[in-house]
Each structure stands twice: as C-alpha cells, then as structure tokens.
PyMOL Python script that loads the backbone (N, CA, C, O; Angstrom):
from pymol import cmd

cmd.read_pdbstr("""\
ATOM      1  N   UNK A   1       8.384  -1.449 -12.021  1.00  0.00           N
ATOM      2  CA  UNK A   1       7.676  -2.020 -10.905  1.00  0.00           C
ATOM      3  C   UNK A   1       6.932  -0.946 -10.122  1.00  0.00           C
ATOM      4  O   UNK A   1       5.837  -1.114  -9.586  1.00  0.00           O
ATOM      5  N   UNK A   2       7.641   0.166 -10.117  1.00  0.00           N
ATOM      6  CA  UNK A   2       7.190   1.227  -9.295  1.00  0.00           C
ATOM      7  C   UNK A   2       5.705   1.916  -9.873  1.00  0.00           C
ATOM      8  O   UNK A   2       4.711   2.163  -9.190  1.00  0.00           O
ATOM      9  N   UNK A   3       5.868   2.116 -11.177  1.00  0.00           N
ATOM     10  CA  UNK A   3       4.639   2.718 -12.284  1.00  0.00           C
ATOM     11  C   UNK A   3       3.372   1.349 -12.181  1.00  0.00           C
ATOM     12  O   UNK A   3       2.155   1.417 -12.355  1.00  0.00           O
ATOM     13  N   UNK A   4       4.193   0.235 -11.851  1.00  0.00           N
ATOM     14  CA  UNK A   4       2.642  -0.933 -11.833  1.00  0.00           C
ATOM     15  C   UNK A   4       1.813  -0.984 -10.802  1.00  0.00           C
ATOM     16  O   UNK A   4       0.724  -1.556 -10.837  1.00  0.00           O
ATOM     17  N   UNK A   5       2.382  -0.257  -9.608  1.00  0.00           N
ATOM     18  CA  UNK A   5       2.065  -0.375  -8.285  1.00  0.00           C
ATOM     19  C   UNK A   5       1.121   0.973  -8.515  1.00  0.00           C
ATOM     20  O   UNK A   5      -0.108   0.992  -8.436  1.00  0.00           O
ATOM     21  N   UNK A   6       1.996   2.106  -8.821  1.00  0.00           N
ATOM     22  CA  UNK A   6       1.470   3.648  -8.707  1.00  0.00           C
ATOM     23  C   UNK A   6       0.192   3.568  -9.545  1.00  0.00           C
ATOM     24  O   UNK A   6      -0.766   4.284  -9.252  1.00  0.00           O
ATOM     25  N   UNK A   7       0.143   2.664 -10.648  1.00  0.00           N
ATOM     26  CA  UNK A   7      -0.737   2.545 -11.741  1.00  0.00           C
ATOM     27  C   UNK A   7      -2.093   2.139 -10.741  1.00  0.00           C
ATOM     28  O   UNK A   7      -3.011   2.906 -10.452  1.00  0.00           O
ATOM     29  N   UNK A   8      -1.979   1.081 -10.418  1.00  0.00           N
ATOM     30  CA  UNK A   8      -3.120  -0.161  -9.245  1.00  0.00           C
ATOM     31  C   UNK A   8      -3.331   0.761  -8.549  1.00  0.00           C
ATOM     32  O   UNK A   8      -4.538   1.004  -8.539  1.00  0.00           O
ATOM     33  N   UNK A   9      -2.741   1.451  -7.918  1.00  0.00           N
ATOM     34  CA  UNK A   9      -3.084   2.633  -6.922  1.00  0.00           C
ATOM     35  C   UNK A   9      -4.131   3.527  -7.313  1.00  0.00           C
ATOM     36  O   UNK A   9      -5.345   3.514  -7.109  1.00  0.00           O
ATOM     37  N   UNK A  10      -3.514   4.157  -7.807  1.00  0.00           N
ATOM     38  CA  UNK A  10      -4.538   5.363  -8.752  1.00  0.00           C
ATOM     39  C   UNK A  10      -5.889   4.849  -9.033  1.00  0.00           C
ATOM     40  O   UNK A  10      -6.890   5.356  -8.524  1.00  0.00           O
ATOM     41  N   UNK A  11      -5.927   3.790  -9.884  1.00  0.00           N
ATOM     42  CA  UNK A  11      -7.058   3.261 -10.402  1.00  0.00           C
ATOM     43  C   UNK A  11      -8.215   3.137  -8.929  1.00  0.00           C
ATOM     44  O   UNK A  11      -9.255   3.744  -8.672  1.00  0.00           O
ATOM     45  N   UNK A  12      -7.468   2.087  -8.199  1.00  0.00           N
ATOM     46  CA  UNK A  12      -8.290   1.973  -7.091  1.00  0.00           C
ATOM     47  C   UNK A  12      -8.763   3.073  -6.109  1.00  0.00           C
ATOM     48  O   UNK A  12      -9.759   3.068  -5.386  1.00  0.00           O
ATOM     49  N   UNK A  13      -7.888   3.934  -6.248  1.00  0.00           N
ATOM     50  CA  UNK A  13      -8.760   5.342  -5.633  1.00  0.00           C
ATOM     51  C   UNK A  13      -9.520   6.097  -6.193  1.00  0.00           C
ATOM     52  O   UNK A  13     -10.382   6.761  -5.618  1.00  0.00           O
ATOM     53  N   UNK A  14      -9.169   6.089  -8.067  1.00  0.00           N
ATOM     54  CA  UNK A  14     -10.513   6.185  -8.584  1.00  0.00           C
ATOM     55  C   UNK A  14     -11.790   5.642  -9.021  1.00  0.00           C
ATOM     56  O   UNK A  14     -12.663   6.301  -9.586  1.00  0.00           O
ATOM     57  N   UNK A  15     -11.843   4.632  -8.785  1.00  0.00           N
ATOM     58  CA  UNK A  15     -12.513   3.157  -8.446  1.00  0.00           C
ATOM     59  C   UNK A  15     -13.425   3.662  -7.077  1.00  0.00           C
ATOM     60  O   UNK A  15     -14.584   3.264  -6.958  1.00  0.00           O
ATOM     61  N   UNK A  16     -12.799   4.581  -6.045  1.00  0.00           N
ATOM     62  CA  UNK A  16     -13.274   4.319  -4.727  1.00  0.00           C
ATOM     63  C   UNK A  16     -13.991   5.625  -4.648  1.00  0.00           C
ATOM     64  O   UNK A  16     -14.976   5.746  -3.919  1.00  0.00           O
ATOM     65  N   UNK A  17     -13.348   6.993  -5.659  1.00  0.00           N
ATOM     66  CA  UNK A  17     -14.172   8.576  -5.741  1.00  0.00           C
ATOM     67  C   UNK A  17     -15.264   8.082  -6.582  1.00  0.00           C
ATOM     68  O   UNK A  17     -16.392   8.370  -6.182  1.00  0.00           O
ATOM     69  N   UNK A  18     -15.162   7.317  -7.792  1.00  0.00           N
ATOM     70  CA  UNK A  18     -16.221   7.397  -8.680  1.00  0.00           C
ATOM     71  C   UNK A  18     -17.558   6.557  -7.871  1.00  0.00           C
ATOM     72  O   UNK A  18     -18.679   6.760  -8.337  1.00  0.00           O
ATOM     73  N   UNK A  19     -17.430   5.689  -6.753  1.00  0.00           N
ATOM     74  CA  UNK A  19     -18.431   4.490  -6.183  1.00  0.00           C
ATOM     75  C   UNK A  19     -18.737   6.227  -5.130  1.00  0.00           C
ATOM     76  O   UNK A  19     -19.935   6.461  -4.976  1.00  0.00           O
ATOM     77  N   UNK A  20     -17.955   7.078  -4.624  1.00  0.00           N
ATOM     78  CA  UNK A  20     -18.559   7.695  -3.351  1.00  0.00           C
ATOM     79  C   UNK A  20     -19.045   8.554  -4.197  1.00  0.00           C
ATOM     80  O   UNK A  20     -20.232   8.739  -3.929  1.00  0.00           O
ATOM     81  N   UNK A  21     -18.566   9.411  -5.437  1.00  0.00           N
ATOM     82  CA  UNK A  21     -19.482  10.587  -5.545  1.00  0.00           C
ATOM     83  C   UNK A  21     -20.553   9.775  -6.582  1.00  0.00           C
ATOM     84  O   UNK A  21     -21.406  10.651  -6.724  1.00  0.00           O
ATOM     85  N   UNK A  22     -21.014   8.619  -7.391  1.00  0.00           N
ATOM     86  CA  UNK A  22     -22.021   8.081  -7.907  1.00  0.00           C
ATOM     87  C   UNK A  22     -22.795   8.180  -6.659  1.00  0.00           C
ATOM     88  O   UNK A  22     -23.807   8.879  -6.612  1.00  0.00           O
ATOM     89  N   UNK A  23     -22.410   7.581  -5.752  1.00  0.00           N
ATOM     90  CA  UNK A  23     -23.587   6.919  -4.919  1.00  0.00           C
ATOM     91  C   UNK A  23     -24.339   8.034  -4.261  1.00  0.00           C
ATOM     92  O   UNK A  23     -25.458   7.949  -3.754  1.00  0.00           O
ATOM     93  N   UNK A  24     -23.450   9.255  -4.350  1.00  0.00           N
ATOM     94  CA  UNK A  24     -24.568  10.212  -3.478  1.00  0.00           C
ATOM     95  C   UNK A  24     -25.167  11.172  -4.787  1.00  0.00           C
ATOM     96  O   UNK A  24     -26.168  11.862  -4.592  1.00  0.00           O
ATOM     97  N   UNK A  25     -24.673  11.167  -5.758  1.00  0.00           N
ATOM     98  CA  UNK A  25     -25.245  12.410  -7.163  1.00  0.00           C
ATOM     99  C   UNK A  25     -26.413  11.709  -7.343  1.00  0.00           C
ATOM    100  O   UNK A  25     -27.460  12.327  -7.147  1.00  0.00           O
ATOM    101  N   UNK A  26     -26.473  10.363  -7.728  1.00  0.00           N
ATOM    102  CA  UNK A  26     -27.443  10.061  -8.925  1.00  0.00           C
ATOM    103  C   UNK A  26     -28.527   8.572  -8.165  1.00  0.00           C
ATOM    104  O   UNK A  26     -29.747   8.460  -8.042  1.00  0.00           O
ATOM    105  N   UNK A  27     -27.226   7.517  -7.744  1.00  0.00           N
ATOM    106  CA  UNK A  27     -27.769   6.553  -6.889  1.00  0.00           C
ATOM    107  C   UNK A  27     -28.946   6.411  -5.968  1.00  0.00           C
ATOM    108  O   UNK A  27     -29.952   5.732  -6.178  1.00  0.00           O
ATOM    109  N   UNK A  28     -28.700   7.088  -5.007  1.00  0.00           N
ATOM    110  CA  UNK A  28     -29.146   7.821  -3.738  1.00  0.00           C
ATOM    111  C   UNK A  28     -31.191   8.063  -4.550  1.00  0.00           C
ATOM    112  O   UNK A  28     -32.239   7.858  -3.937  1.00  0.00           O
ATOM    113  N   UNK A  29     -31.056   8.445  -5.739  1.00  0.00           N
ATOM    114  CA  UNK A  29     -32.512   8.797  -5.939  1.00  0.00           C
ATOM    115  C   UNK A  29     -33.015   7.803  -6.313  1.00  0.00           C
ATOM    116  O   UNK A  29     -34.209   7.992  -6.549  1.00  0.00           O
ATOM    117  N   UNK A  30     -32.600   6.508  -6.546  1.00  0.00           N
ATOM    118  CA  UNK A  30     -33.283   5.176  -6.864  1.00  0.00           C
ATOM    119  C   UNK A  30     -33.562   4.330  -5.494  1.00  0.00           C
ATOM    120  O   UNK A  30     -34.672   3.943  -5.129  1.00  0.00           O
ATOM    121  N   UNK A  31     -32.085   4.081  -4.677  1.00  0.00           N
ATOM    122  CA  UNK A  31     -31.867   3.396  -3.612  1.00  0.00           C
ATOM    123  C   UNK A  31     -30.874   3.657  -2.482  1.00  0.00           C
ATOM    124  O   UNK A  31     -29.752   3.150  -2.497  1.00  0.00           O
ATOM    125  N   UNK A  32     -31.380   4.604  -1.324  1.00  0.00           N
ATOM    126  CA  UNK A  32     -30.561   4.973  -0.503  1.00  0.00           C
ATOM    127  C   UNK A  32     -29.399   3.473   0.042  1.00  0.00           C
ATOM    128  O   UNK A  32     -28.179   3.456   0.207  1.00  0.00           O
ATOM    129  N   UNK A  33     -30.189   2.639   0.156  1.00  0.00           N
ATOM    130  CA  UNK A  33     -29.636   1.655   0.944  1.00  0.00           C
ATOM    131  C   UNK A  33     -28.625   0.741  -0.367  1.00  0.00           C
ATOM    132  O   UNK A  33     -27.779   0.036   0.183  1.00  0.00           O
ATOM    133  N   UNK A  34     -28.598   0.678  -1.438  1.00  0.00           N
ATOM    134  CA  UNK A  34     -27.876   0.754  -2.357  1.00  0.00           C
ATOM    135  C   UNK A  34     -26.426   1.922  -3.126  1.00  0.00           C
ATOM    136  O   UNK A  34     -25.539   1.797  -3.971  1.00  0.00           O
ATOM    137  N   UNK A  35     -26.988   3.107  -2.099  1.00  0.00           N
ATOM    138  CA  UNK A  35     -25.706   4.105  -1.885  1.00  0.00           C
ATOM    139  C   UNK A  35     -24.825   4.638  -1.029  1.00  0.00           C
ATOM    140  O   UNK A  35     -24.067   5.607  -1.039  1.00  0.00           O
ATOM    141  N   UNK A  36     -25.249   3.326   0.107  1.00  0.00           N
ATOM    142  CA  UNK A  36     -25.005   3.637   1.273  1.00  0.00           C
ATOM    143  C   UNK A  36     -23.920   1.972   1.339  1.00  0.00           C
ATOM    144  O   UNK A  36     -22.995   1.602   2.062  1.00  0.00           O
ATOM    145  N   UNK A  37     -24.649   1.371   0.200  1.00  0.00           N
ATOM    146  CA  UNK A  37     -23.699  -0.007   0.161  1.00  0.00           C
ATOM    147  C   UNK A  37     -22.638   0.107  -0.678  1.00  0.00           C
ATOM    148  O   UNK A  37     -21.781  -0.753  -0.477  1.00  0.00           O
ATOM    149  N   UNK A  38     -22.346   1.066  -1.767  1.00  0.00           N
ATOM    150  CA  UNK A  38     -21.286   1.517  -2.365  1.00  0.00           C
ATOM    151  C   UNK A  38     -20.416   2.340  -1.511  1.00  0.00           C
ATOM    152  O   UNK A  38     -19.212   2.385  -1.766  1.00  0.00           O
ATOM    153  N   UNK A  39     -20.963   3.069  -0.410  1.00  0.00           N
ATOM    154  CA  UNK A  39     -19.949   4.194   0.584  1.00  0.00           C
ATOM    155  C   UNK A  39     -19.271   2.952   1.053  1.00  0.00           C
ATOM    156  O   UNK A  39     -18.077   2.865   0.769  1.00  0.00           O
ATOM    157  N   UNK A  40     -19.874   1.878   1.789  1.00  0.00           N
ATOM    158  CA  UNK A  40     -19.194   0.946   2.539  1.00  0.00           C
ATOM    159  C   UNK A  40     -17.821  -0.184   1.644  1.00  0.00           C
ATOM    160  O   UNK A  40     -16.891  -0.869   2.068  1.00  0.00           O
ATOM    161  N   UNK A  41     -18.458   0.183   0.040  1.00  0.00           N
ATOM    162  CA  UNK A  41     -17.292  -0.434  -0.127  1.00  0.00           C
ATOM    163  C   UNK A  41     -16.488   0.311  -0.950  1.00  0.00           C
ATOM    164  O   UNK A  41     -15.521  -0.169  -1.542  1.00  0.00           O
ATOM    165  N   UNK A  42     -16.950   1.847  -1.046  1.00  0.00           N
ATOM    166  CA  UNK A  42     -15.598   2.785  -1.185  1.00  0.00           C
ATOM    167  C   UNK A  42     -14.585   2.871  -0.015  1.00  0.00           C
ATOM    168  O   UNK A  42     -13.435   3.289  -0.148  1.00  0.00           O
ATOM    169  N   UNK A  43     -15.216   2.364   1.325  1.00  0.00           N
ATOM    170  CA  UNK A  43     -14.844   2.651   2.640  1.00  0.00           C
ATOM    171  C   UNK A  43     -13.556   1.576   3.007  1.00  0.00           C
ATOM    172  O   UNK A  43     -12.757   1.633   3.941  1.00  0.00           O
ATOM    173  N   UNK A  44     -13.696   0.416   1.723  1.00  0.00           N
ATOM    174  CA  UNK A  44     -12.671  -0.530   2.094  1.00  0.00           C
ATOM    175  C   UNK A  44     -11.346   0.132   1.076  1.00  0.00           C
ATOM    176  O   UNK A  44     -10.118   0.202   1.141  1.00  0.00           O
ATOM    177  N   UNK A  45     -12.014   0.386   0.498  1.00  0.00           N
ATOM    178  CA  UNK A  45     -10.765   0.426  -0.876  1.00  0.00           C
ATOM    179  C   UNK A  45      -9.647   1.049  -0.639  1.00  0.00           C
ATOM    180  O   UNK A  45      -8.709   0.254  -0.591  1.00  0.00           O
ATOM    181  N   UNK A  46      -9.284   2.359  -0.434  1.00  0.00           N
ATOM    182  CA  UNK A  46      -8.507   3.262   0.552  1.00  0.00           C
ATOM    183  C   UNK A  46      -7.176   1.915   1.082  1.00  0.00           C
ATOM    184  O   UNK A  46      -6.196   1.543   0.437  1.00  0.00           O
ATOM    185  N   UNK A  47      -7.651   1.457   2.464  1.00  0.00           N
ATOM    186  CA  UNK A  47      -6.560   0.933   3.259  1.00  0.00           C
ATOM    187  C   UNK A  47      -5.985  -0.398   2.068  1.00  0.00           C
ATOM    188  O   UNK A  47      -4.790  -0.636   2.242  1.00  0.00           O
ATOM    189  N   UNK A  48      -6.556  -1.143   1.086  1.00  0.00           N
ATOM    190  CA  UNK A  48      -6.376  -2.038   0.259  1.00  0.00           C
ATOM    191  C   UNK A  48      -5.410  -1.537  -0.932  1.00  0.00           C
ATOM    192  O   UNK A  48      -4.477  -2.128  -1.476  1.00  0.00           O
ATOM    193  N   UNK A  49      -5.877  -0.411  -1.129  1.00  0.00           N
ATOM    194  CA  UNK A  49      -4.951   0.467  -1.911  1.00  0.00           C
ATOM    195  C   UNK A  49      -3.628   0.842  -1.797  1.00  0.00           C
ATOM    196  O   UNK A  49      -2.787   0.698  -2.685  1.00  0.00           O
ATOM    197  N   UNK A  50      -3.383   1.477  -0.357  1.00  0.00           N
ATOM    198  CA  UNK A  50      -2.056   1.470   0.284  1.00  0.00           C
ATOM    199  C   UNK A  50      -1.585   0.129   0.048  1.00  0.00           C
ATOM    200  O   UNK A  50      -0.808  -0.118  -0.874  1.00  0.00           O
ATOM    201  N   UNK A  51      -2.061  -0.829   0.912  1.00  0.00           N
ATOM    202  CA  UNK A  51      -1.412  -2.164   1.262  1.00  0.00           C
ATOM    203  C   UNK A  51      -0.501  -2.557  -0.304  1.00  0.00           C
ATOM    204  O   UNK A  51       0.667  -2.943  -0.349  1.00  0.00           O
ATOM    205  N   UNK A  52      -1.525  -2.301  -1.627  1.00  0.00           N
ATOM    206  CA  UNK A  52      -0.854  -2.780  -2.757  1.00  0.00           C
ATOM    207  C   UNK A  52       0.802  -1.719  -3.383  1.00  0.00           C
ATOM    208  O   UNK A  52       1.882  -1.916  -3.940  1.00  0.00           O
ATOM    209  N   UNK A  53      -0.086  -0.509  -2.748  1.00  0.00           N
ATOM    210  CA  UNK A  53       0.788   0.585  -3.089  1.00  0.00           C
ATOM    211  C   UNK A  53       2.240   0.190  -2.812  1.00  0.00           C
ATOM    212  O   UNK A  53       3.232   0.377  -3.517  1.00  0.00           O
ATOM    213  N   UNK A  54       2.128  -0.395  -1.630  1.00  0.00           N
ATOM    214  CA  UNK A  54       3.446  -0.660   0.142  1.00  0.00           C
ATOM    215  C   UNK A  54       3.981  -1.788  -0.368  1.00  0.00           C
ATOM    216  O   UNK A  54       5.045  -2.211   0.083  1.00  0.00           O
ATOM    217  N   UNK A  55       3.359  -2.389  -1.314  1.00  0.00           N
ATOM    218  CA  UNK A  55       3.867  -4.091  -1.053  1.00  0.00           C
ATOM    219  C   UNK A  55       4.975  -4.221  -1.931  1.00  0.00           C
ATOM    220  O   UNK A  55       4.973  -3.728  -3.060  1.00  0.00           O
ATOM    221  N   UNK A  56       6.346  -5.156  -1.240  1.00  0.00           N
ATOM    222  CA  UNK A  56       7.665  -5.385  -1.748  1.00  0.00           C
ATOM    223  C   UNK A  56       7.459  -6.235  -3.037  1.00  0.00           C
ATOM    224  O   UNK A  56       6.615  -7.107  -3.241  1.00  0.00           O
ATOM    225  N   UNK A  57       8.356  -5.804  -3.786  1.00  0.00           N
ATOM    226  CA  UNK A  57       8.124  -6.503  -5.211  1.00  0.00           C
ATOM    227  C   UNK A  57       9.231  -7.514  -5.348  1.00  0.00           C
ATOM    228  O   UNK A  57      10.197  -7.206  -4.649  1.00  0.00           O
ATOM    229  N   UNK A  58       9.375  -8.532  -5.977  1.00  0.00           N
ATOM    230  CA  UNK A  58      10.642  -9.663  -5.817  1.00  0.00           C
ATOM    231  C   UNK A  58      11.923  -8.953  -6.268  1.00  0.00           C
ATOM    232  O   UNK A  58      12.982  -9.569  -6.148  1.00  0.00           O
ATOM    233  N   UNK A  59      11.924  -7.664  -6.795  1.00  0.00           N
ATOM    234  CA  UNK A  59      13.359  -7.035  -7.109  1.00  0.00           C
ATOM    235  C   UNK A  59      14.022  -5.946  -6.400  1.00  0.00           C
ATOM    236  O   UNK A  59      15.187  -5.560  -6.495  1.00  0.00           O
ATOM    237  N   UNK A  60      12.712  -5.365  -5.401  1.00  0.00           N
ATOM    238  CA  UNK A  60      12.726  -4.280  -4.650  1.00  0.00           C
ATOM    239  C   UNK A  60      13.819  -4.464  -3.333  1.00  0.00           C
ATOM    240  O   UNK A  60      13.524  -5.058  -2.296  1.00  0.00           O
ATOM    241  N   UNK A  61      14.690  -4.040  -3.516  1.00  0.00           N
ATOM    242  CA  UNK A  61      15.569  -3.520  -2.015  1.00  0.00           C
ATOM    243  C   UNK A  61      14.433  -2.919  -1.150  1.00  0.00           C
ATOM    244  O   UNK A  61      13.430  -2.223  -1.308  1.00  0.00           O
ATOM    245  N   UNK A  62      15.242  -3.675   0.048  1.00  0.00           N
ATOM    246  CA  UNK A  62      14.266  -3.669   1.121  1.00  0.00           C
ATOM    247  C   UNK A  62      15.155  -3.488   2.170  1.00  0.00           C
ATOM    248  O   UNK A  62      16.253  -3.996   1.941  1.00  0.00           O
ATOM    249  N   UNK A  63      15.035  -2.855   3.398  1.00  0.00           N
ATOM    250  CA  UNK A  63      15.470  -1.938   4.336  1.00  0.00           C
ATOM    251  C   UNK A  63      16.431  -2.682   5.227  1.00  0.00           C
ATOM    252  O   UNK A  63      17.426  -2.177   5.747  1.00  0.00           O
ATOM    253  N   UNK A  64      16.072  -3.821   5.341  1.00  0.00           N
ATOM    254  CA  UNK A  64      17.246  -4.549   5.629  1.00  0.00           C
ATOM    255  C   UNK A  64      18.415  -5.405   4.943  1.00  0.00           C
ATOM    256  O   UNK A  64      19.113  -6.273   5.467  1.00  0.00           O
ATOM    257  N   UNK A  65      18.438  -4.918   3.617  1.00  0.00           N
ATOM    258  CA  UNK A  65      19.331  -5.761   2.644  1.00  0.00           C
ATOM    259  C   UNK A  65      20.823  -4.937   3.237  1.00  0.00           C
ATOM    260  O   UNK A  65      20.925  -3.780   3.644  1.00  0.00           O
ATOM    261  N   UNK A  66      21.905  -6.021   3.109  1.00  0.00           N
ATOM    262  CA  UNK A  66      23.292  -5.391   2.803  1.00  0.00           C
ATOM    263  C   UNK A  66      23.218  -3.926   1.830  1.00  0.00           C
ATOM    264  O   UNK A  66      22.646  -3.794   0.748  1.00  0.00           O
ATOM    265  N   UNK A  67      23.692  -3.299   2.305  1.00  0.00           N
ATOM    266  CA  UNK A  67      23.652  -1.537   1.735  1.00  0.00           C
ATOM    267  C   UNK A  67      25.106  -1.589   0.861  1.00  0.00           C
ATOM    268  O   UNK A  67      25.341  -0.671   0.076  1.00  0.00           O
ATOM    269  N   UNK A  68      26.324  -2.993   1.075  1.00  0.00           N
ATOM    270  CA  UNK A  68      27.838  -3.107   0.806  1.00  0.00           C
ATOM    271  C   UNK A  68      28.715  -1.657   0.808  1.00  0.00           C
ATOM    272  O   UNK A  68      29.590  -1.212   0.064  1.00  0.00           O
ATOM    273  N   UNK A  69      27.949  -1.080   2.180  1.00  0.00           N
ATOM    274  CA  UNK A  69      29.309  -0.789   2.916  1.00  0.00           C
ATOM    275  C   UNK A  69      29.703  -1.617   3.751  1.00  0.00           C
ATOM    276  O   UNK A  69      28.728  -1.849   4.466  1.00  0.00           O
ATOM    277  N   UNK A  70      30.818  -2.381   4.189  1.00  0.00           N
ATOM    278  CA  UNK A  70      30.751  -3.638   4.904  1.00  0.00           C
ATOM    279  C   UNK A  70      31.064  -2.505   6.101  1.00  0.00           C
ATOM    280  O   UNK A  70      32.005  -3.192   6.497  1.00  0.00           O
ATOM    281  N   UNK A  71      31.082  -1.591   6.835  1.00  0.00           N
ATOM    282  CA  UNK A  71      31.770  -1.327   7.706  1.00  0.00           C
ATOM    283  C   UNK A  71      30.349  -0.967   7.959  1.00  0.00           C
ATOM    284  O   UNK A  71      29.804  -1.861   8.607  1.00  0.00           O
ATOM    285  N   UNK A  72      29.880  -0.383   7.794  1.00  0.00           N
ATOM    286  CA  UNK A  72      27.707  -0.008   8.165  1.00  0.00           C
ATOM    287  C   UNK A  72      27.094  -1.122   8.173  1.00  0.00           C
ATOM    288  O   UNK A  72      26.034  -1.105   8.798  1.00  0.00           O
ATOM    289  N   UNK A  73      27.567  -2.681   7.407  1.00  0.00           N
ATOM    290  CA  UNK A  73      26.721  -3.718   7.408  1.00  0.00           C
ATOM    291  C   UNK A  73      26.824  -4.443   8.746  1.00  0.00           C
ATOM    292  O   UNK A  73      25.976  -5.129   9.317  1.00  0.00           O
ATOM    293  N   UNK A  74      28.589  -3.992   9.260  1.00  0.00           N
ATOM    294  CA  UNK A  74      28.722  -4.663  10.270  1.00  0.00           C
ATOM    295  C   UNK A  74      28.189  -3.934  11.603  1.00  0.00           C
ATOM    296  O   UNK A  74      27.817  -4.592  12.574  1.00  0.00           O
ATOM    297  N   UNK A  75      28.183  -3.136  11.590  1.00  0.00           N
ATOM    298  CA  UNK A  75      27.739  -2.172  12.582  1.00  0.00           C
ATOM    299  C   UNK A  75      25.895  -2.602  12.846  1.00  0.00           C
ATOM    300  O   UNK A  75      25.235  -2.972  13.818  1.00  0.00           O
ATOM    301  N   UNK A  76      25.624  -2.331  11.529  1.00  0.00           N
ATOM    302  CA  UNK A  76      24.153  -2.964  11.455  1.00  0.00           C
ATOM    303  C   UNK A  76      23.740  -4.371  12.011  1.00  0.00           C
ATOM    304  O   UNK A  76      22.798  -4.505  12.792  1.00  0.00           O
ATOM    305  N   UNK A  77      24.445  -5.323  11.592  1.00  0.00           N
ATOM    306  CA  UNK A  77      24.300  -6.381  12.091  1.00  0.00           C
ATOM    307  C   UNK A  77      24.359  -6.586  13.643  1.00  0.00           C
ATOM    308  O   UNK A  77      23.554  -7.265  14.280  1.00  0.00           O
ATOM    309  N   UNK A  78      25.555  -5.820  14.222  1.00  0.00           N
ATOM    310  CA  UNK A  78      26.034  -5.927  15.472  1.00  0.00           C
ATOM    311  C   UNK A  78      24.878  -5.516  16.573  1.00  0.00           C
ATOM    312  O   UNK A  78      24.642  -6.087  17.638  1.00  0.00           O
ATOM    313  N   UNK A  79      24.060  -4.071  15.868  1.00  0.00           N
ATOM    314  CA  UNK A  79      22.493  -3.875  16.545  1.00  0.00           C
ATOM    315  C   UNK A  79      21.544  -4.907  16.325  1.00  0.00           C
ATOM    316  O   UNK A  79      20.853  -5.180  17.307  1.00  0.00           O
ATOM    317  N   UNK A  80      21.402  -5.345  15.617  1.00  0.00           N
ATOM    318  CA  UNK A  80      20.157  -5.912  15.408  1.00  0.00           C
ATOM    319  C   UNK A  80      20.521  -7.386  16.162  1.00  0.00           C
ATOM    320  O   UNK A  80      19.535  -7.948  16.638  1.00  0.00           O
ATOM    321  N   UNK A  81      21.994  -8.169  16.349  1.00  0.00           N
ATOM    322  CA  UNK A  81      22.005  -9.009  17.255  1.00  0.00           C
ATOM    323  C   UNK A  81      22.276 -10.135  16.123  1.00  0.00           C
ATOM    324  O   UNK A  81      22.210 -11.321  16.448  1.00  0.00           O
ATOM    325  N   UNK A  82      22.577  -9.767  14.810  1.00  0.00           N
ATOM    326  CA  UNK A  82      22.808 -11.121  13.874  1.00  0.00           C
ATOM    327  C   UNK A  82      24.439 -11.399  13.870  1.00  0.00           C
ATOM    328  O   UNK A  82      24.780 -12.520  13.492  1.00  0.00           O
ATOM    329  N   UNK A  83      25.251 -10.668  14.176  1.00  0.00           N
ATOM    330  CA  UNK A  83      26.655 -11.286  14.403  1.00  0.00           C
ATOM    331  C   UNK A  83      27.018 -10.428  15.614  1.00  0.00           C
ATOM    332  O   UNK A  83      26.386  -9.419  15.925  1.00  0.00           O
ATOM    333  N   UNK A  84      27.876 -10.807  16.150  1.00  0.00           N
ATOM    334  CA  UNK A  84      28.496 -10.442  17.766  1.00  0.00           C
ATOM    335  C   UNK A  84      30.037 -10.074  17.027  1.00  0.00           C
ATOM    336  O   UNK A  84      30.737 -10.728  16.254  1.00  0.00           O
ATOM    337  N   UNK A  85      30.229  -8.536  17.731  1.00  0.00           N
ATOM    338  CA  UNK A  85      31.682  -8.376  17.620  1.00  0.00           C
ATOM    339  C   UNK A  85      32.297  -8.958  17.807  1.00  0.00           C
ATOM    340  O   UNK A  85      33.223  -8.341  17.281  1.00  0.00           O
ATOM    341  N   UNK A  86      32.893 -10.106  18.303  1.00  0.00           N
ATOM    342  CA  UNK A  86      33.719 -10.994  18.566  1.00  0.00           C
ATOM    343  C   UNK A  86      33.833 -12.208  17.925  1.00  0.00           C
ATOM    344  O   UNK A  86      34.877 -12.834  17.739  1.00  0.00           O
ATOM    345  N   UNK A  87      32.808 -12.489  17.623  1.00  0.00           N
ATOM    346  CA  UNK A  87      32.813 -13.769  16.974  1.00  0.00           C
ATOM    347  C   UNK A  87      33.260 -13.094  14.988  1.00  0.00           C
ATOM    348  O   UNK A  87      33.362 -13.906  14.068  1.00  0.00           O
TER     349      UNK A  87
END
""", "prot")
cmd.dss("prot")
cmd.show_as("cartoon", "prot")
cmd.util.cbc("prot")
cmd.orient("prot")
C-alpha cells in the first residue's frame, strides 16, 4: 500500500518538473501564454500530490486505533473524553 501511494507520488511530481521545465526550455518559444498555462497547472500538482501521498488506506493503522496496551488505551480514552474513569 505504501509503494502504491509512494509510486502516485513520484509520478505526479514528475508529471509536475517535466510540465515546469518543458514549459520554460522549449514551449515558451511557440506560446508564452501556453507556458505560463502549464506553470499554473504544475502549480496545482504539488499540494494534490501530498494529499494522495497522506491519504489513509482501508488497512492502514491510524493514530487513533487501540495500540492493545489496554492500560495506554485507557488512559487515552480517559483524555480524549470517550470513557470516564469511573464509569
């Protein structure tokens, strides 16, 4: 899961160098305003990239799962306000 994410990642940031350095090497001498529309959507790719990079997968432990130490789960719980020492 981790290599499918890292994989999508990669690609899309090279997806996002190859649109910024095309658009200013070679682009740019046909149609500024055509290399200036590839910067803008190298300009998205970046934060879209993370987001896929970041995103929980249906098998992925996630920061609030039971850790089964029950003595840290309870402690945990007791902060966050999901069971009350007493009860």
């Amino acid at each position: 899961m981790y290599a499918r994410r890292r994989r999508a990642y990669f690609l899309l940031m090279g997806g996002c160098l190859f649109l910024f350095v095309s658009a200013w090497s070679f682009v740019r001498l046909w149609s500024v305003e055509a290399a200036v529309a590839m910067c803008v959507v190298a300009m998205v790719i970046p934060p879209v990239a993370a987001m896929i990079a970041n995103r929980r997968g249906p098998d992925d432990r996630w920061w609030d799962d039971p850790s089964g130490d029950p003595k840290s789960d309870e402690w945990w719980d007791e902060l966050d306000g999901k069971r009350r020492r007493g009860d």
